[in-house]
C-alpha positions, 0 to 999 in steps of 0.5 A: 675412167682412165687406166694405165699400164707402166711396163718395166723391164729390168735385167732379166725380169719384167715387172707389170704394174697396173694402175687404175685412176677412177675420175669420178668417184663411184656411187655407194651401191653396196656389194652386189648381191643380197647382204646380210647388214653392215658387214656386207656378208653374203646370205645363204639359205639353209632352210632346206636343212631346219627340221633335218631329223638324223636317228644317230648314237653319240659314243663318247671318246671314253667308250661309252653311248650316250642314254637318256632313260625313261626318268629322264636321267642322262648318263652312258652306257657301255651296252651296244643295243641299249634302246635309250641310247637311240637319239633322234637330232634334229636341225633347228638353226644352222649349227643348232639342234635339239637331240630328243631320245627316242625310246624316252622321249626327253630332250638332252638340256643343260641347266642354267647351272651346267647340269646334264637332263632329260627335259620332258618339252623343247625349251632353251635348256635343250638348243645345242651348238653342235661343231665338228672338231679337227679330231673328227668327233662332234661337241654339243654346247648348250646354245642359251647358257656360259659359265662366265664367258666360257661354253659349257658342253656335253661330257661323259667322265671316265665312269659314264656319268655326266660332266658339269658343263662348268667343268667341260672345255672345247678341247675335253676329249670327254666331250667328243662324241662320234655320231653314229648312224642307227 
């Protein structure tokens, strides 16, 4: 291959312009290094992080703990040592996870419908997108279900009870909540 350096020289300045002619054409390798399809995106391992247990409590921005009680009904509570407002979250994708209470031993799922429960087995209802937001609070998006196009969240509303995930957006401080370490 050929290459080539013009230097330039005005007044005061020097320019560089640096050009590089291939003679021939270079063999379609693809990127160097593992891919991840067509976009050519490197593939990273975090398999080290799937099955990730944290016990945390989820306070909400209106000041309220998160609970899932014995029946399997999802609400808040402003009592700090409620035993039902022990979560344990646990990594099942990257980005995804499963928050199980720990006393109650139900998932939090969200419906099809966008209905905050306790679902008593893991299923779909029970995958949750968890994003750090700028703010520094957590948002929890069901992973399986939308409301048209738009992601239905965990909320609590200003009296702690849940929040149809059809009335909950991103930017909703009702549906920050700080993870708090047990």
């Amino acid at each position: 291959f050929w290459s080539w350096i013009i230097v330039l020289q005005s007044e005061t300045k020097y320019l560089f312009f640096f050009f590089l002619l291939i003679s021939r054409p270079r063999a379609n390798r693809g990127p160097v290094g593992r891919t991840g399809g067509a976009q050519g995106r490197h593939v990273r391992s975090y398999n080290h992080l799937l099955g990730d247990i944290r016990r945390r409590k989820l306070f909400s921005f209106q000041k309220f703990f998160l609970r899932i009680d014995k029946n399997g009904k999802v609400n808040g509570t402003k009592i700090k040592d409620d035993p039902f407002s022990i979560l344990e979250i646990t990594s099942v994708d990257v980005g995804v996870v499963a928050i199980k209470g720990l006393n109650s031993n139900y998932y939090l799922a969200i419906s099809r419908k966008g209905e905050l429960y306790g679902a008593r087995e893991f299923g779909v209802d029970c995958t949750l997108k968890e994003r750090i937001e700028e703010n520094g609070y957590n948002t929890y998006a069901s992973a399986k279900w939308k409301h048209g196009k738009r992601q239905m969240f965990v909320g609590l509303n200003g009296q702690g009870k849940p929040m149809r995930g059809k009335k909950t957006r991103r930017k909703n401080t009702a549906t920050h909540f700080l993870p708090i370490v047990v």
